[in-house]
Every structure is written in C-alpha cells, then in structure tokens.
C-alpha positions as CSV (number, residue, x, y, z in Angstrom):
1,X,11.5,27.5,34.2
2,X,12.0,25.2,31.1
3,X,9.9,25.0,27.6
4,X,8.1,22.5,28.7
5,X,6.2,24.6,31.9
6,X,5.6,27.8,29.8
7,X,3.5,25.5,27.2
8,X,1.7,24.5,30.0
9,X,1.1,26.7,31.4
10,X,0.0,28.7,28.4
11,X,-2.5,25.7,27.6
12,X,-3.9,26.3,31.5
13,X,-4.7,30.2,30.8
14,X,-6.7,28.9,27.3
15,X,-8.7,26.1,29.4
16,X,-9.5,28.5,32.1
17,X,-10.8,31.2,29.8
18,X,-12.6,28.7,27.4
19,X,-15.0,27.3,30.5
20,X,-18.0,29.4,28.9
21,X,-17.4,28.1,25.7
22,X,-19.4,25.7,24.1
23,X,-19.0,21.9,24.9
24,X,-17.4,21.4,21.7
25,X,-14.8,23.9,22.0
26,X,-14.2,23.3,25.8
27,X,-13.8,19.1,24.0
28,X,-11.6,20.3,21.5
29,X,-9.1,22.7,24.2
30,X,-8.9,19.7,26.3
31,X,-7.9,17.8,22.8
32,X,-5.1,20.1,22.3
33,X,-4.6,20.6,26.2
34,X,-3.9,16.3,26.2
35,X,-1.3,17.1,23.2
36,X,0.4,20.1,23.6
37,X,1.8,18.3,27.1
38,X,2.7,15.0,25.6
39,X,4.3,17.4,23.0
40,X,6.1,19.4,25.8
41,X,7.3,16.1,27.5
42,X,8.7,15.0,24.2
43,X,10.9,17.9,23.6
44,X,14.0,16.2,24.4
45,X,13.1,14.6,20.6
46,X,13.4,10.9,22.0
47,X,10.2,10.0,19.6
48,X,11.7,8.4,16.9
49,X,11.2,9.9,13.0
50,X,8.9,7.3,11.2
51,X,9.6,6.8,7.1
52,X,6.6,5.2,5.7
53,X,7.6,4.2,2.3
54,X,4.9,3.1,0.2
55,X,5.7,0.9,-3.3
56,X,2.8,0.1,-6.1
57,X,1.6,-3.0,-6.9
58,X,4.6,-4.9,-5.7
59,X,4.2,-8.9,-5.7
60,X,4.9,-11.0,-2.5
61,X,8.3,-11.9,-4.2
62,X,9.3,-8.8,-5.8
63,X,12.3,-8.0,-3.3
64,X,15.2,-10.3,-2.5
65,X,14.2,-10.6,1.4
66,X,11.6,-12.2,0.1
67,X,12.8,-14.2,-2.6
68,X,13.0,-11.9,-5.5
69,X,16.2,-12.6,-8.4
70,X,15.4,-8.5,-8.8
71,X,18.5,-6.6,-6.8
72,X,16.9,-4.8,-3.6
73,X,19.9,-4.4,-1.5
74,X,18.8,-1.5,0.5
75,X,15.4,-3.2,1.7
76,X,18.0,-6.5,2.2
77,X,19.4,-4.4,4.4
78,X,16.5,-3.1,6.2
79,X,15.6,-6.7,6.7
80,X,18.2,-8.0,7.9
81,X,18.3,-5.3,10.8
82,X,14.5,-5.6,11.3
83,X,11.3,-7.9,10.4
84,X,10.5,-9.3,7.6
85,X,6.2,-9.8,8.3
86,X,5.4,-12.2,5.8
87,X,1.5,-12.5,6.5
88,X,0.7,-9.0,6.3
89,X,-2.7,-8.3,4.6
90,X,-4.1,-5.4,2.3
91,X,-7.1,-4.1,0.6
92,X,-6.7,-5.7,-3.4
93,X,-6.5,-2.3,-5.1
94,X,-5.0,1.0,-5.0
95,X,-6.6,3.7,-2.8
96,X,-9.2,1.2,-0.8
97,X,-6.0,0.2,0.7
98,X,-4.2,3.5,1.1
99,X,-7.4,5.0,3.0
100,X,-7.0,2.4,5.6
101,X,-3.1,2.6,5.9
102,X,-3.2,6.2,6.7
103,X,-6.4,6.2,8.9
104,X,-6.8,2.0,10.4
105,X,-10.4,1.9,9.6
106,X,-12.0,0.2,6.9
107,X,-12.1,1.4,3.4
108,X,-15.9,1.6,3.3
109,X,-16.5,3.9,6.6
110,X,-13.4,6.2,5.1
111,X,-14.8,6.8,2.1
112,X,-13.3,4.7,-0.5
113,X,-15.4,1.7,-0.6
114,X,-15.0,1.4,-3.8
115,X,-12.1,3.7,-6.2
116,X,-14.0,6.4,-8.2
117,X,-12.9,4.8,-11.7
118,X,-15.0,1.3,-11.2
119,X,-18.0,2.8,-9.2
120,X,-21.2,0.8,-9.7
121,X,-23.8,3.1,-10.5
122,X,-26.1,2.0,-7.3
123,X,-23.1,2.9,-5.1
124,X,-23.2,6.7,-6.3
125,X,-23.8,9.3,-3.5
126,X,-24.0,6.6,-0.8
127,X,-22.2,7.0,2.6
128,X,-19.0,5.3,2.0
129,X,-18.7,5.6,-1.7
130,X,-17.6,9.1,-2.1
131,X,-14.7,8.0,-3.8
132,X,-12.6,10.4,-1.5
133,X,-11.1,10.3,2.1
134,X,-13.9,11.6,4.3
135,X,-14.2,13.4,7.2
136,X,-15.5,10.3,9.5
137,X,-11.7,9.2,9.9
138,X,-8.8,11.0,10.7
139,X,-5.8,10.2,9.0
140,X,-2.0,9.5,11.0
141,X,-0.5,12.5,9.3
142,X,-2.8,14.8,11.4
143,X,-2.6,13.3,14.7
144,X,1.5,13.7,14.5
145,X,1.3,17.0,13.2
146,X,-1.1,18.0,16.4
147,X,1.5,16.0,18.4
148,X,4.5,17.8,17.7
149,X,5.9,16.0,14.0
150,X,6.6,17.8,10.7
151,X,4.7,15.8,8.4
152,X,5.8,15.1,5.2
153,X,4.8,13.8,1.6
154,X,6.5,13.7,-1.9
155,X,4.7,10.8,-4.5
156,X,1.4,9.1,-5.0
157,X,-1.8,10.0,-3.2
158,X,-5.1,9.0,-4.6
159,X,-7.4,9.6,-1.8
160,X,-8.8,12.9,-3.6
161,X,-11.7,11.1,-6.3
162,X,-11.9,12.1,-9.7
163,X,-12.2,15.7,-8.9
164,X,-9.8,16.3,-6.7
165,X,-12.8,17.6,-4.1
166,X,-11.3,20.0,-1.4
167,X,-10.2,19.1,2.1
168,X,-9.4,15.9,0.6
169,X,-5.8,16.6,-0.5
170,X,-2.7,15.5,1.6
171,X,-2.1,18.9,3.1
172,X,-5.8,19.2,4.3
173,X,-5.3,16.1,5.6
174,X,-2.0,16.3,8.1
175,X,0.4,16.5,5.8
176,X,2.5,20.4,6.3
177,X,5.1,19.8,3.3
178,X,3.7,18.6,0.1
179,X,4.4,17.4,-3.7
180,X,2.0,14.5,-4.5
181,X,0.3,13.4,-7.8
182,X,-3.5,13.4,-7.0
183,X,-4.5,10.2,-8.7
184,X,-4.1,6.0,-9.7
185,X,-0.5,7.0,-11.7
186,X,1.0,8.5,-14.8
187,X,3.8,7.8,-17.0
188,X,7.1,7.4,-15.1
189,X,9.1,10.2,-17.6
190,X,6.5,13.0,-17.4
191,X,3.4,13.9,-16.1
192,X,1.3,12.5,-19.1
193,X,-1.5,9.7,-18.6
194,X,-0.9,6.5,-18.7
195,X,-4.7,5.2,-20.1
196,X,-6.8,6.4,-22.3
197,X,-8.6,9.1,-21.3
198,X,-6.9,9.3,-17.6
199,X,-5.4,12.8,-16.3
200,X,-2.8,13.6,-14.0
201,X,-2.7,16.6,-11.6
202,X,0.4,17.6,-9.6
203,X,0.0,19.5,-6.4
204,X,2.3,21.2,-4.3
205,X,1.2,22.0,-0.9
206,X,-2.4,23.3,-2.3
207,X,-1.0,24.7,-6.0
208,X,-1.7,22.9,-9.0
209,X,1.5,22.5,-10.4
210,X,3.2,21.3,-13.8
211,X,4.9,18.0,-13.7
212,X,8.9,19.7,-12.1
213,X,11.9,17.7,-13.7
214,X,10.2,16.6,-17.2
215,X,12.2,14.0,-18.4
216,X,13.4,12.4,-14.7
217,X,12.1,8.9,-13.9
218,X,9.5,9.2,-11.2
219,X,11.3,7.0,-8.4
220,X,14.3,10.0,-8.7
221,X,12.2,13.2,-8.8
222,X,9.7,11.6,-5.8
223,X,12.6,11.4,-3.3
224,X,15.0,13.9,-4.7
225,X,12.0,16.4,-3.6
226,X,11.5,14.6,-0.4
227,X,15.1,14.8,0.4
228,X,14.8,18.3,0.1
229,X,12.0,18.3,2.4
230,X,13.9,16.8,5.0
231,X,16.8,19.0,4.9
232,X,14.2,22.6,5.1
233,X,12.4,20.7,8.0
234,X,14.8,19.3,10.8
235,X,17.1,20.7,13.0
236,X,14.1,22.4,15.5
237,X,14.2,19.1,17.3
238,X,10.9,17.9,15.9
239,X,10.8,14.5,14.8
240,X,9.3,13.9,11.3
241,X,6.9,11.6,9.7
242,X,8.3,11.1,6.1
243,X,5.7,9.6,3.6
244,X,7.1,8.5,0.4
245,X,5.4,7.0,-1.8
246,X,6.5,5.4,-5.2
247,X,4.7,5.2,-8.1
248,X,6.8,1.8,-9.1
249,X,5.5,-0.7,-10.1
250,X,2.6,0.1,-11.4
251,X,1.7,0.2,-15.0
252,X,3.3,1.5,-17.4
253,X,6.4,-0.3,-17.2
254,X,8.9,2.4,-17.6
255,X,12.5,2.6,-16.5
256,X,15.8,4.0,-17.0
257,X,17.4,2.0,-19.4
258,X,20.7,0.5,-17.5
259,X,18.4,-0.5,-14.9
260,X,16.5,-2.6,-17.7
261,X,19.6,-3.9,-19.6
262,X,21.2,-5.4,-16.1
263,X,18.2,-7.9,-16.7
264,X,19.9,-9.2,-19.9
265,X,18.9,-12.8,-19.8
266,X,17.4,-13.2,-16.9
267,X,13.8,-13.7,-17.5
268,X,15.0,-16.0,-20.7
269,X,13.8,-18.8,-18.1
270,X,10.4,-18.1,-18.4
271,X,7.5,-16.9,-15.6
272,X,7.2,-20.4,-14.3
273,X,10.9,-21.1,-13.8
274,X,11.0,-17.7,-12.1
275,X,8.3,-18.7,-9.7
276,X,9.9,-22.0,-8.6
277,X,13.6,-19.8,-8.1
278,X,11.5,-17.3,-6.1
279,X,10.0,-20.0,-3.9
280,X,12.9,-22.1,-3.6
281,X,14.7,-19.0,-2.4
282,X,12.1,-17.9,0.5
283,X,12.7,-20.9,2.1
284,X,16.4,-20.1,2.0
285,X,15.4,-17.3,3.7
286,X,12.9,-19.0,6.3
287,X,9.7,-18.1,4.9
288,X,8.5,-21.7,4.7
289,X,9.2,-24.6,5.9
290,X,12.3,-26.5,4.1
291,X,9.6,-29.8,3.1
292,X,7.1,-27.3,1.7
293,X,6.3,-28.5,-2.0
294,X,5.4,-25.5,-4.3
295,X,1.5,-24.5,-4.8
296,X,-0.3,-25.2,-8.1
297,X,-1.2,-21.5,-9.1
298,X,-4.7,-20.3,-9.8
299,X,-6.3,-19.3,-11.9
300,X,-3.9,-21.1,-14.5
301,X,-1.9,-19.0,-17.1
302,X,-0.3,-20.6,-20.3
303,X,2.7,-22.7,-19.6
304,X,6.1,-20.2,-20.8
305,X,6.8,-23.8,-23.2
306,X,4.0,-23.5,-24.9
307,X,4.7,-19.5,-26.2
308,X,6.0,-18.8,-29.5
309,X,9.6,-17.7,-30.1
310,X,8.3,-13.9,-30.4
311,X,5.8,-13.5,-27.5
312,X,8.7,-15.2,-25.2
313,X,11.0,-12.7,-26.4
314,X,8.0,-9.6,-25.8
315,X,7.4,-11.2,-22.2
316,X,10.9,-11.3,-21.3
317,X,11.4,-7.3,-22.2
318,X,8.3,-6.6,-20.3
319,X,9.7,-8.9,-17.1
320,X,12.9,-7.0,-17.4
321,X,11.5,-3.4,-17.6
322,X,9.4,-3.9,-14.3
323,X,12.7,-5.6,-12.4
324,X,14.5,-2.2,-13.2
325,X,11.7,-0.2,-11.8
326,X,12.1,-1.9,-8.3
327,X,16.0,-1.7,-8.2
328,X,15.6,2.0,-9.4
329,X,13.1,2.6,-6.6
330,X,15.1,0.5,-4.0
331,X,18.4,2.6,-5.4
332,X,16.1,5.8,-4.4
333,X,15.5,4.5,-1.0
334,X,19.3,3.9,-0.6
335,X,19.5,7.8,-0.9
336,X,16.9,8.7,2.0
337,X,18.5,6.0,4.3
338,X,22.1,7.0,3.9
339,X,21.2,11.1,4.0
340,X,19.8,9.6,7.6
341,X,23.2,7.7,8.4
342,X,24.8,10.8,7.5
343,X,23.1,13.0,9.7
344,X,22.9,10.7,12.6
345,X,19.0,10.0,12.7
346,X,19.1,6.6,11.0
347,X,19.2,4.7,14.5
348,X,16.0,6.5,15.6
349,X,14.1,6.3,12.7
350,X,11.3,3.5,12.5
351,X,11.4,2.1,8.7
352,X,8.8,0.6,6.8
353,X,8.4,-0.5,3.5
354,X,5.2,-2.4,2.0
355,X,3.0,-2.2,-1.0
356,X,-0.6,-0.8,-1.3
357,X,-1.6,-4.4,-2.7
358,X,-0.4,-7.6,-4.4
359,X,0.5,-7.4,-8.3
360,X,-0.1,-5.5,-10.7
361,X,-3.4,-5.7,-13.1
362,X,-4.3,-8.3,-14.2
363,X,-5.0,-6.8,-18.2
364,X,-3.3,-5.4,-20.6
365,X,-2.5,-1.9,-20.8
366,X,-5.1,-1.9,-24.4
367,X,-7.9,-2.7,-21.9
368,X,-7.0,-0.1,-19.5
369,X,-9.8,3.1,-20.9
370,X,-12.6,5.4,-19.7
371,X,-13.1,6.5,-23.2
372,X,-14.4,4.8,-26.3
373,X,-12.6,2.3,-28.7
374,X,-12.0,4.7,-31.0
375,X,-10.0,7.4,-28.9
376,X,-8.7,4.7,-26.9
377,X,-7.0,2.9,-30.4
378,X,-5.7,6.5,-31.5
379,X,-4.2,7.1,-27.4
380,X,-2.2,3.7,-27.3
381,X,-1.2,4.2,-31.2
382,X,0.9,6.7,-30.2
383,X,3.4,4.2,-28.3
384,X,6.4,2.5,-29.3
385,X,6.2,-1.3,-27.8
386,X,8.6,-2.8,-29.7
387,X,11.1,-5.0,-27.9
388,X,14.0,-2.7,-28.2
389,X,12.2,-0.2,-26.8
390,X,10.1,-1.6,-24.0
391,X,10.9,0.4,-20.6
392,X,11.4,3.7,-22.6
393,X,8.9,6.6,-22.2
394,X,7.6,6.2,-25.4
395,X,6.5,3.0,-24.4
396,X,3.5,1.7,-23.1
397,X,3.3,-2.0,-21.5
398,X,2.4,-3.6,-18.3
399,X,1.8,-7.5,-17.6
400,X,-1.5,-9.0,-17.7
401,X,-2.2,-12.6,-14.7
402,X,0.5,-14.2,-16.6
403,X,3.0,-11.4,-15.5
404,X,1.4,-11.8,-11.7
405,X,2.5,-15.8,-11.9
406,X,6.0,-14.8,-10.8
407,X,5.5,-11.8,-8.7
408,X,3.4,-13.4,-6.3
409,X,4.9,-16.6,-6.0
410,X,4.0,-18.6,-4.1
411,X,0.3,-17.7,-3.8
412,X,-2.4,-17.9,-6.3
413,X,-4.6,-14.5,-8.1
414,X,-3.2,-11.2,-8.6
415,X,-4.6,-7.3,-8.1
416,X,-8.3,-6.8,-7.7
417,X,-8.7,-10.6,-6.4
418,X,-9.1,-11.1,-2.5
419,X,-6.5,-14.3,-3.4
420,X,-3.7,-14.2,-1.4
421,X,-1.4,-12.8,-4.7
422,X,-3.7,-9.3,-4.6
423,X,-3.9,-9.2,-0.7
424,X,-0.8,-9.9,0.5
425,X,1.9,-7.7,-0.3
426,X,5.9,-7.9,1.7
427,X,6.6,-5.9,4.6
428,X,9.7,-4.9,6.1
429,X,10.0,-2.5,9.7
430,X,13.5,-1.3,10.8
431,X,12.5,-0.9,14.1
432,X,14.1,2.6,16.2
433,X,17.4,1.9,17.9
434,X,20.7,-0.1,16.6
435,X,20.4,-3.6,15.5
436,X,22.6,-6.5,16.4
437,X,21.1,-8.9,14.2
438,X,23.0,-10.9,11.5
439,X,19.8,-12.2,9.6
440,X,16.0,-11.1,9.1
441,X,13.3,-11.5,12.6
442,X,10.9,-13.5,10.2
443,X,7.1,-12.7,12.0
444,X,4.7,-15.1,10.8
445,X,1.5,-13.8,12.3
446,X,-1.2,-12.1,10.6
447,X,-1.3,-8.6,10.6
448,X,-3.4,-6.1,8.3
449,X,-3.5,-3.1,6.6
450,X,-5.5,-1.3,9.5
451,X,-3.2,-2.1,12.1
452,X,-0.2,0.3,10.5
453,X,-2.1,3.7,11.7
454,X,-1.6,2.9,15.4
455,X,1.3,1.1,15.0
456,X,3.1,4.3,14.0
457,X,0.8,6.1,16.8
458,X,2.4,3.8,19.3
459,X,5.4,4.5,18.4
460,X,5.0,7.9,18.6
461,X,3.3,8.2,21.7
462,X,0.2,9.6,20.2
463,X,-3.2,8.6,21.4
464,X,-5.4,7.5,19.1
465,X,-8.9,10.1,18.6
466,X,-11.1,7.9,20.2
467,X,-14.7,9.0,18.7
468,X,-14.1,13.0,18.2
469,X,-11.8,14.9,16.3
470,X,-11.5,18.5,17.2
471,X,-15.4,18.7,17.8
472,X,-16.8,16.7,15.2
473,X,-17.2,12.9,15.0
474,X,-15.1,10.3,13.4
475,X,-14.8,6.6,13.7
476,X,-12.5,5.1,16.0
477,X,-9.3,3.5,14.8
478,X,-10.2,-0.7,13.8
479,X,-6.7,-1.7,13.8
480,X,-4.5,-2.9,16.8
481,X,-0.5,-1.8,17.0
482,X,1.9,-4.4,16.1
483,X,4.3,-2.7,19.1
484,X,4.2,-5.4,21.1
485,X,4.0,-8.2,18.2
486,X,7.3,-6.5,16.9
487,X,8.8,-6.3,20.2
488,X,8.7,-10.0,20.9
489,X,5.9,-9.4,23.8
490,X,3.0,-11.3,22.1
491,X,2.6,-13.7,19.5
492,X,0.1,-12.6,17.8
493,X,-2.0,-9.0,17.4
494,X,-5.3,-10.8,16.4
495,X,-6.8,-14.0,18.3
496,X,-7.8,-17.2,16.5
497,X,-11.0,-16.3,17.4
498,X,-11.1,-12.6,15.7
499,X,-12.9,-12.7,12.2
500,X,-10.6,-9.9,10.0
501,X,-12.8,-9.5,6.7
502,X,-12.9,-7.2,3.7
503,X,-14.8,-6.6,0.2
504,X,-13.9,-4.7,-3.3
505,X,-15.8,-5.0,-6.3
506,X,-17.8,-8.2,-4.3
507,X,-14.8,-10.1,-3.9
508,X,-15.0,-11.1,-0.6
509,X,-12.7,-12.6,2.3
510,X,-12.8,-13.6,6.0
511,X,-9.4,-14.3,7.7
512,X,-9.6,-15.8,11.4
513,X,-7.1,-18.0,13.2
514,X,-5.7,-20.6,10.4
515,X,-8.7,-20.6,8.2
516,X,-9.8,-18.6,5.2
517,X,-13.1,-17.9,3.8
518,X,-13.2,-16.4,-0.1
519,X,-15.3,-15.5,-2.6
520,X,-13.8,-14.1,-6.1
521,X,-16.1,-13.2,-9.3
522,X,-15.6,-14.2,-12.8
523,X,-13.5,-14.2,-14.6
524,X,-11.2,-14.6,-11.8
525,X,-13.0,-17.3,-10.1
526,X,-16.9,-18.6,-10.1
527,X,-18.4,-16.3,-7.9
528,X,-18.8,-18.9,-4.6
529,X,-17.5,-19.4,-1.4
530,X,-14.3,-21.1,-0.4
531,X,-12.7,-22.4,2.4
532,X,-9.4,-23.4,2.8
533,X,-6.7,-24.0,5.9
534,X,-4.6,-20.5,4.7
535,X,-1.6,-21.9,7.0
536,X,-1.2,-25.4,5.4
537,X,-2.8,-24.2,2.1
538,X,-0.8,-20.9,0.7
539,X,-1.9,-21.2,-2.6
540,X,-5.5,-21.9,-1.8
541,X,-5.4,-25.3,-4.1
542,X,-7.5,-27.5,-1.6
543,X,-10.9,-26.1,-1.0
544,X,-12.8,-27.6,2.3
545,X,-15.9,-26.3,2.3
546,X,-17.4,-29.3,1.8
547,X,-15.6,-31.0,4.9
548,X,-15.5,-28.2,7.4
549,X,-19.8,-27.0,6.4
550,X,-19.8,-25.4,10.3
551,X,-16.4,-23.6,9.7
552,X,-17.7,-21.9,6.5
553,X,-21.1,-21.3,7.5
554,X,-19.9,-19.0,10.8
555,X,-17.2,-17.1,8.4
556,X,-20.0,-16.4,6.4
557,X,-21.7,-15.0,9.0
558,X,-18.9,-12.9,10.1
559,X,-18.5,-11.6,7.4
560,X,-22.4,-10.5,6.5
561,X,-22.1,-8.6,10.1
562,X,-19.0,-7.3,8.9
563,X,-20.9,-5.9,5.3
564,X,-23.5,-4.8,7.8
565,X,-21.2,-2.6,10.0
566,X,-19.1,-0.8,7.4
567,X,-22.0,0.1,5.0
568,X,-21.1,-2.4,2.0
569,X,-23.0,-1.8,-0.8
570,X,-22.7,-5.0,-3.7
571,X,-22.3,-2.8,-7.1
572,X,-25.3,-3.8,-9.4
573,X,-26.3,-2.3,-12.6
574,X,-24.3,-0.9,-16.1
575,X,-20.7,-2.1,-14.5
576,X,-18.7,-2.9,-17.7
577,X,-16.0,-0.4,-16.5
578,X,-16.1,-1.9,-13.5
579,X,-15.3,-5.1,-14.9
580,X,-12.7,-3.8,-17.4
581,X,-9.9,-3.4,-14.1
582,X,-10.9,-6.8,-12.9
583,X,-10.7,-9.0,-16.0
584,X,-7.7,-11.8,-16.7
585,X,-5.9,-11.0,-19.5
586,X,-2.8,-13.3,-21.5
C-alpha cells in the first residue's frame, strides 16, 4: 500500500468516528477529508511552486517590458517567456489592494475598505472598515497550506491596522514561515519611519523582532531571508507558495548608491521627454497600436522647460534614486529565479510579478504626517536632501504627480486616483513548464486584482471555500481565474456585459466591456462623473458623457448596486488626514 491509501484511509477512521459530532465539525472533517485526498493525489509534486512577487507603487512604465529606460532584465526575461497583461486592474492604494490580491474579494467585505491611516471618522467600527484583514474572507496562503504547500513570506504586509490586532498577521493567516514588516513602509536602510509620526514593527513568525541586517537595503535583506526560507523548506516534495514582497518603490526614495549613479544623465531630458521614450517604446513592444498618438496627461503638471536650473537638477536626482530602487529590486529577483534554475524547480514554478497599485503619492514627503506641524518640521529636519545625497539613508524624498507623469505613461492620474495611472499597474506571469517563445504573449484583456486568488488556486488544484471555512462563514471568492485566458482557451475572463467596479476615499470607477465610468475628488479631479471609451481613450482625454447619457446612466447604476453589496460607506466628517494622502503636490 502507497502514501497516498494510508492518508485515506486515516481521513475515513476521523469521518467515521466524527458522525456524532456537531454539523460544524462533521462540515469542517469533510473540509479537510476533500483536501487531504487532493493532497495525497498530488504527492508525486506535479503542482507547480507559485512565486508571487509583489513590488510598491510601481508605474505602468516602470519596467522595460513595458517600456521603462530603467534596467529590469530579469522581469524582461520573465516576459519574454510568459505574458505580459497589460490591462490588469488594482485597488489605487496600498493595503485595499493587497486584501483583495491575497483573498479575490473586494476590499470592503475583507476588511480594508478604507487603510486605517485616512479613516473617515463615520467609517469607524463599521463592518468593513476595521482597517484589518477579517475573518469573512479567507486568504490564498491558507487554502495551500491546508492543501499540501509550505507557505511562505519575507517583506511587506499591511493587512494588520494600526495596532497590529491578533489573528490578523501573515502567520495567522496561511503563511507557516515568516519575516514581514507589519505596516504602509519604512526607510529602505533600517527599520526607522519614513513620516512623521509613523512606526514600524518587524515580525518573525509571531515575535516582534528588531529590524535584522541594519544597514542592508530592504530589496537585499527581503529576499536574502526568503532565500533562506526556501532552502529550510523544500526537499519533502511539497510545492511552495513563495510571497515576496518589496518595499520598492515606495517612498522614501532610497537606494544603494551605484544603482543611483548608473542613472548619470538620464533623466537630464526631463519627465515629459521620458514619457514620450516610454510610450514610443511600448509600441515597440506591441502594447499599442504603431498609429497610436500619445495622450494629453491629466491632471496637468508643469512643463520640465519651464523649471529653474536648480529644481531640474533636484528632480533629476530624485528620478534617478527611484530607477535604482527598481533595478536593485529586479537584481534581487534575479537571485530567487536563478537559486530556482539551479535547483531544477524554475520550469515548474508559476511566476508573477505586479504592483499593489499605480504610482507612487502624489505629495511630497513634507505632507506625509499623523502628527502636528511642529514635530512633523523637527522629524523631516533631520534629513539630508541635498542633491549629492538624494537616495542615501539619510535622505528623505519621494516625487509628488509631477514624478507620476513618467511612471505611468501613457495614462493619466497617479496613486489614490481610480485614473488609469493609480489603477493599473504591469503584470508579468511565467507560466509552469518550458517556454519556446522568442518575444513577450502580449494579453490585452481586462483582468483585476480579484481574479489573482483563484488564479493561483487553479493552478494549484485547490478548490476555492465556497461560503464556509472550517465551520464558520466567509465570503466566497469574487474573482474568476485567468487559467484559461493565459492558456489561449478564451478571450476574455470578464464579458462585455460584466460591470467590474471599485471605491477608495469616494473615488469611484465602473469598468465593463470597452467603456469606463469615473468619478475622482478634488484636487485630483471635480468630483463628477465621467465616461470615456477606455480602449480608444487610454488617457481618459475625451469625456462622453454627454453623448453616450444611457451608457453612463446604467454604469452608474452598477455601480450604486455594487456600493450596496460590499457595504461602502462615503467618508464624511473631520477628514483633513484623509485628504493629506490624496492631495497633488509640485
């Protein structure tokens, strides 16, 4: 008799003497029953490993297979041996997004409908807004565990709130092998804030921990730890879910300097030049159509021509520090892929790489404070921002819109905006098994962030919870996997006539078949709704309400029945934090 009938059978002798149990318990032996054959008939470990790796505020143009000047030749690689999905769709911000990546329902029902540092003070205590992954969803991480994957973690998490509540943390929630900083970021260097009045808290597995490696740039300690993860965790024949998660780009701009310096010159073009090269390049690549003129960008920033001498030269330093972030991080990932070559589990390993959302902030670093102006002037006093020695980690700097011109070309708004910019992030899915292709498989057709939970469930052969989770309920999965859209057996994973919608901060969007329904608030945008063709229109320049009344009026709709169903609450009230994160800034 092999394995696989004593685990069975085992699993028949806890059914059989569970029958006088309660109905939960019998549901949740049946639960485990379902997995612990699917895990048996997986043995052989045919299931491919699945690396989810995770970038932070990355711009639609921030790698080179997708038009970026920025060096990215491992994620080149990636895509030219996979798909590049250029019409992928996220949540705006940080953890809203994350929360539906790791469980493929909505940000409201998960718990995180809005992040706990811009919570309206009507949203407080409501279902919905705890600020933390709750127990109505149930993330990936535990449903691979259950079926038979080690599970593991090394970088940024922020699904815990401000107080790091328990059972929220990444090893309550699927993850067995852990080293994760709990919340929005930190400076790259050490484990010090990176805004005024902002903390940082290092966990490994459930043990507060000080930040390991002071002194090594974030993008090296995350996946030198994760390498060593890998290593303590293979060789049982489990396949392993691998969830690393950078902490570049986001703010501060901080990076080893001879990353930096192999930007000498390059940004001496300006942001608007860089955005025409970007653009110019994607359709190079395929992206767009060869005729396609370049969008007007919106909302506008100052022309580079019209800068002084000295805040060129600033902006250029800045530009420079966050292109050596990405090549660091894409150097990082070069690591993980080749340890996989090396051990011969590269060719069975499904790849992805994304961002949470689309840009970066869109204010300066100064505006970035839960504290008042007074502590707030003394924290960011203690930072050296002069040119020389942008990028170091005594610095402190970021880009405000004007930086998110470039890194979203060619779409229009930035982070915090439901503008394609904050929304729609690059993708790129090495798919398991060799690759004969010589170029990138371009997919064109929308997709969003929900859909990536049972994507990686398909893949897996993992059944998705359904309505209970190991006798309790949860909210079944909203997404759709993009198997068969990857595999060339569909067109599309969402009909023309499927309404896809989402809200932060009231910013408000409806995707369904080529057309686009938007509302932004000041001082982003005025506060109404928009319509606009999203396939001839990227850079949302032409708005048709006014032609198409019918169009708008039943995306409208859709999307009030979609506020309905997930519990949206508009924020109302004191909210001049909340509109601190969301305000334009040159």
């Amino acid at each position: 008799m092999n394995r696989s009938y004593y685990l069975l059978l085992l699993f028949i002798i806890g059914l059989t003497l569970s029958l006088t149990a309660t109905p939960s318990l019998i549901s949740t032996t049946r639960t485990q029953l379902a997995l612990a054959q699917q895990s048996a008939t997986d043995s052989s470990g045919k299931r491919p490993n699945i690396l989810v790796i995770m970038g932070d505020d990355l711009g639609f143009s921030d790698i080179g297979s997708f038009g970026s000047e920025i060096s990215t030749p491992n994620l080149d690689t990636l895509a030219k041996e996979g798909k590049v999905l250029t019409n992928y769709h996220t949540n705006p911000v940080c953890s809203p997004a994350r929360v539906s990546f790791l469980t493929g329902v909505d940000n409201h029902v998960g718990g995180i409908g809005t992040m706990y540092e811009n919570i309206a003070p009507n949203q407080v205590g409501k279902p919905g807004y705890e600020t933390y992954i709750n127990d109505k969803v149930v993330s990936v991480a535990e449903l691979l565990r259950d079926s038979g994957y080690h599970t593991l973690m090394s970088g940024k998490w922020h699904l815990s709130g401000e107080e790091a509540k328990n059972g929220t943390t990444p090893y309550d929630r699927g993850f067995e092998d852990v080293f994760v900083l709990l919340e929005s970021g930190a400076q790259h260097f050490n484990g010090d804030p990176y805004y005024a009045g902002g903390h940082s808290t290092f966990l490994n597995n459930l043990t507060k921990v000080p930040r390991p490696d002071n002194g090594t740039y974030s993008n090296d300690m995350y996946t030198n730890i994760m390498l060593d993860k890998i290593k303590s965790h293979q060789g049982d024949g489990k396949p392993l879910f691998i969830y690393l998660s950078f902490q570049a780009s986001h703010s501060p701009f901080q990076a080893p300097q001879e990353f930096i310096k192999k930007y000498d010159g390059v940004y001496n073009v300006g942001y608007d030049k860089i955005r025409e090269q970007r653009f110019e390049k994607q359709k190079q690549l395929g992206i767009w159509p060869q005729d396609m003129k370049l969008p007007n960008r919106l909302p506008q920033s100052p022309a580079w021509d019209s800068l002084t001498a000295d805040d060129k030269t600033f902006k250029v330093g800045v530009l420079q520090a966050h292109a050596g972030m990405i090549e660091n991080m894409d150097y990082n990932i070069g690591k993980v892929i080749q340890y996989l070559k090396d051990t011969g589990q590269y060719d069975n390993t499904l790849i992805m790489f994304t961002s949470d959302n689309g840009s970066s902030e869109p204010t300066e670093m100064k505006n970035l404070t839960s504290v008042g102006v007074e502590e707030a002037n003394k924290f960011y006093a203690g930072f050296n921002n002069t040119v020389p020695n942008i990028g170091n980690a005594n610095s402190l700097v970021n880009y405000a819109a004007w930086g998110a011109v470039a890194a979203v070309s060619p779409f229009s708004y930035f982070k915090t905006t439901q503008g394609e910019g904050g929304v729609r992030p690059p993708l790129v899915m090495k798919l398991p098994g060799a690759s004969n292709q010589t170029k990138p498989d371009i997919v064109s057709a929308f997709v969003q962030v929900n859909d990536m939970t049972p994507t990686f469930l398909d893949y897996a052969s993992v059944q998705s919870p359904g309505s209970t989770y190991k006798g309790h309920p949860v909210h079944a999965i909203m997404g759709k996997s993009l198997k068969p859209l990857l595999e060339g057996k569909v067109e599309r994973a969402h009909s023309t006539e499927e309404p896809v919608a989402q809200e932060m901060f009231n910013n408000t969007a409806v995707w369904m078949g080529d057309w686009k329904a938007e509302k932004n608030n000041p001082p982003s945008s005025d506060g109404k709704w928009h319509l606009f063709n999203i396939t001839a229109d990227i850079g949302e320049n032409s708005d048709l309400a006014s032609q198409h009344p019918e169009i708008l009026k039943n995306l409208m709709s859709q999307y009030e029945n979609f506020a309905k169903d997930v519990g949206v609450i508009v924020p109302s009230g004191n909210i001049e934090a909340f509109q601190t994160v969301g305000q334009a800034s040159d």
